[in-house]
N, C-alpha and C positions, 0 to 999 in steps of 0.2 A: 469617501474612503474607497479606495482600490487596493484592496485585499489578495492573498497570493493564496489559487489550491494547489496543495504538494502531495502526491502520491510516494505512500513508501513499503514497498514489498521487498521481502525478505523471500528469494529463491535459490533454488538448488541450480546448478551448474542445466541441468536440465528444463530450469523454469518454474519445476514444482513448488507453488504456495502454499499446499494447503498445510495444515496441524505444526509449524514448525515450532511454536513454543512448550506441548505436551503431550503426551501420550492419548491424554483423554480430549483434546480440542477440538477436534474433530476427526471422529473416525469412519465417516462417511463414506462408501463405496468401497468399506474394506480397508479399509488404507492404515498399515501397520506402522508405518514411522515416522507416527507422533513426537517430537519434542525434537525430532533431525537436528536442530537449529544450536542443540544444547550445546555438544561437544567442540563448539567451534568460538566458545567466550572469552574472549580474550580485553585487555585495558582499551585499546585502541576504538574497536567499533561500541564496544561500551558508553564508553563517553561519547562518543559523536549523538548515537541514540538517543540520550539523555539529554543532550544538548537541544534535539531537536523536538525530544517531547515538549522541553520546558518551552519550548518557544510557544505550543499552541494555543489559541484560542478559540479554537472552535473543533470539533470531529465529525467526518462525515462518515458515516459507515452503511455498508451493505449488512442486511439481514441476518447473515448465518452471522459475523462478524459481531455485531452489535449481541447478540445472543450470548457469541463468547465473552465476550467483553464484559457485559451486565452481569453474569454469572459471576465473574472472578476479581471486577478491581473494588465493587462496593465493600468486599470485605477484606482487601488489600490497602493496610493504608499506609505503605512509606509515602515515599517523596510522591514517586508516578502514580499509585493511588490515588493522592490526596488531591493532583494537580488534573487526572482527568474525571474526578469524581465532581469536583466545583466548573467545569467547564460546557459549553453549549453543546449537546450532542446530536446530530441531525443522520438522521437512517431513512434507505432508501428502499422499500419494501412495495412488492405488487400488489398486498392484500391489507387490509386496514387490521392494525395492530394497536396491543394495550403495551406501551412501554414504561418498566416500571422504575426504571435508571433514572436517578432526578438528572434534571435537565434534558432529558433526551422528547423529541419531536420526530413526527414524520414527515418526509417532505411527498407532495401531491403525485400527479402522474407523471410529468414531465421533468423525470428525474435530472435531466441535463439542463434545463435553462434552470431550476431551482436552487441546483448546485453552487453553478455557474453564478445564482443571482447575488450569493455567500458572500461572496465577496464586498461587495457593498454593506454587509453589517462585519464584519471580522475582516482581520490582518491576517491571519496565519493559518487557513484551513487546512488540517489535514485527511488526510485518507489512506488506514491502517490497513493490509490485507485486502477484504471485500474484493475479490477476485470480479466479478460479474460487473458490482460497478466498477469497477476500475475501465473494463473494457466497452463500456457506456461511455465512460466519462474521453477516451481516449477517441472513441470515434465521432465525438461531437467536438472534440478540443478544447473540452471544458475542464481543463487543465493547464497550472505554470509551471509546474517543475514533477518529473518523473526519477524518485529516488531509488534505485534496485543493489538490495544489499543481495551480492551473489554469494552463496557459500561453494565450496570446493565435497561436492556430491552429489553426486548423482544416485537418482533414487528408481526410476524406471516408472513409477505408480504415480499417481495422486492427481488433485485438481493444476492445472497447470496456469500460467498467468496469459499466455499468448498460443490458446490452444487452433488449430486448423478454423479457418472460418472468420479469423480476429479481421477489423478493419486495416488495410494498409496506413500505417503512420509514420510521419518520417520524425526523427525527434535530429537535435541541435544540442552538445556537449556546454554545461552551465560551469562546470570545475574540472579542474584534473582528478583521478580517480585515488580515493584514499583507501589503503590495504592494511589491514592489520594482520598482525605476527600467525594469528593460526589461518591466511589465506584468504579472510572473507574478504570482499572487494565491495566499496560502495562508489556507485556511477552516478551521475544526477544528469540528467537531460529536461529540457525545456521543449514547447513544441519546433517540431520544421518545416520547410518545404515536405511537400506529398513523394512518395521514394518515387525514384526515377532507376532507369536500368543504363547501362554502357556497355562499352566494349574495352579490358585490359588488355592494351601492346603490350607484347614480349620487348619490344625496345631493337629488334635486329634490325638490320639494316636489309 
């Protein structure tokens, strides 16, 4: 089996990740605007979302993440409840943890080849949020497909997904970009070439 991991973050025009589905999801370092993500629900990114939940088989999550998550979908049970409640869940944590999520595991030190190794048991791994791995996973390239739902806001504050310090990564366009009615934009890139610099001619003669 050769399995595909897809990262999917939900940011603001400025990159901020963190708390975008509630007020209370994390309000960590202050951070007052919780649920940002709300005002901007529209039919279009709706369904793509849904589409791509149901696909999963597996979730990888970062700590804070996995926290949120275990707290809120075991007692959420529509559709997306019901579907990441019976599915494999693997969390990426420095400190040895009691996870009490059925099906949830921790993976060892070596967060990136463990990840990575996912693949060969699952088809469809995802990775929701979890800012910190995400930015593990991008500098070892233990990643196929990087999805960034951008929303239209900027917020100034919060945890950011590509904060000063991130690994240079050059990524490579998988689809044309889908926009729905109220402005969100979802982009999906694959890994690329390492960025390179140039020089833009004005074109005069």
């Amino acid at each position: 089996m050769t399995g595909r991991i897809s990262i999917d973050l939900f940011l603001t025009l400025d990159g901020v990740g963190q708390a975008p589905g509630g007020p209370d999801e994390d309000p960590s370092g202050g951070f007052v605007w919780g649920g940002w993500q709300a005002p901007f629900e529209d039919e279009v990114v709706g369904a793509a979302v849904l589409e791509r939940i149901a696909g999963i088989d597996a979730l990888l999550l970062g700590r804070r993440t996995y926290d949120i998550f275990a707290a809120y979908w075991p007692r959420h049970l529509d559709a997306i409840g019901r579907h990441l409640n019976a599915i494999p869940k693997y969390v990426a944590s420095r400190s040895p943890r009691t996870l009490e999520w059925e099906g949830a595991v921790q993976l060892g030190a070596d967060v990136a080849a463990e990840a990575a190794a996912l693949r060969d048991r699952h088809e469809r791994v995802h990775v929701i949020g979890s800012l910190d791995l995400v930015r593990t996973l991008l500098a070892a390239r233990a990643f196929d497909e990087l999805a960034l739902w951008i929303y239209p806001v900027v917020l100034g504050q919060g945890r950011r997904a590509f904060p000063e310090g991130v690994v240079p990564t050059g990524l490579t366009p998988l689809a044309p970009p889908l926009a729905g009615p109220t402005g969100a934009v979802l982009l999906r890139y694959g890994p690329g070439a390492d960025p390179t610099t140039g020089r833009i001619e004005s074109g005069d003669d």
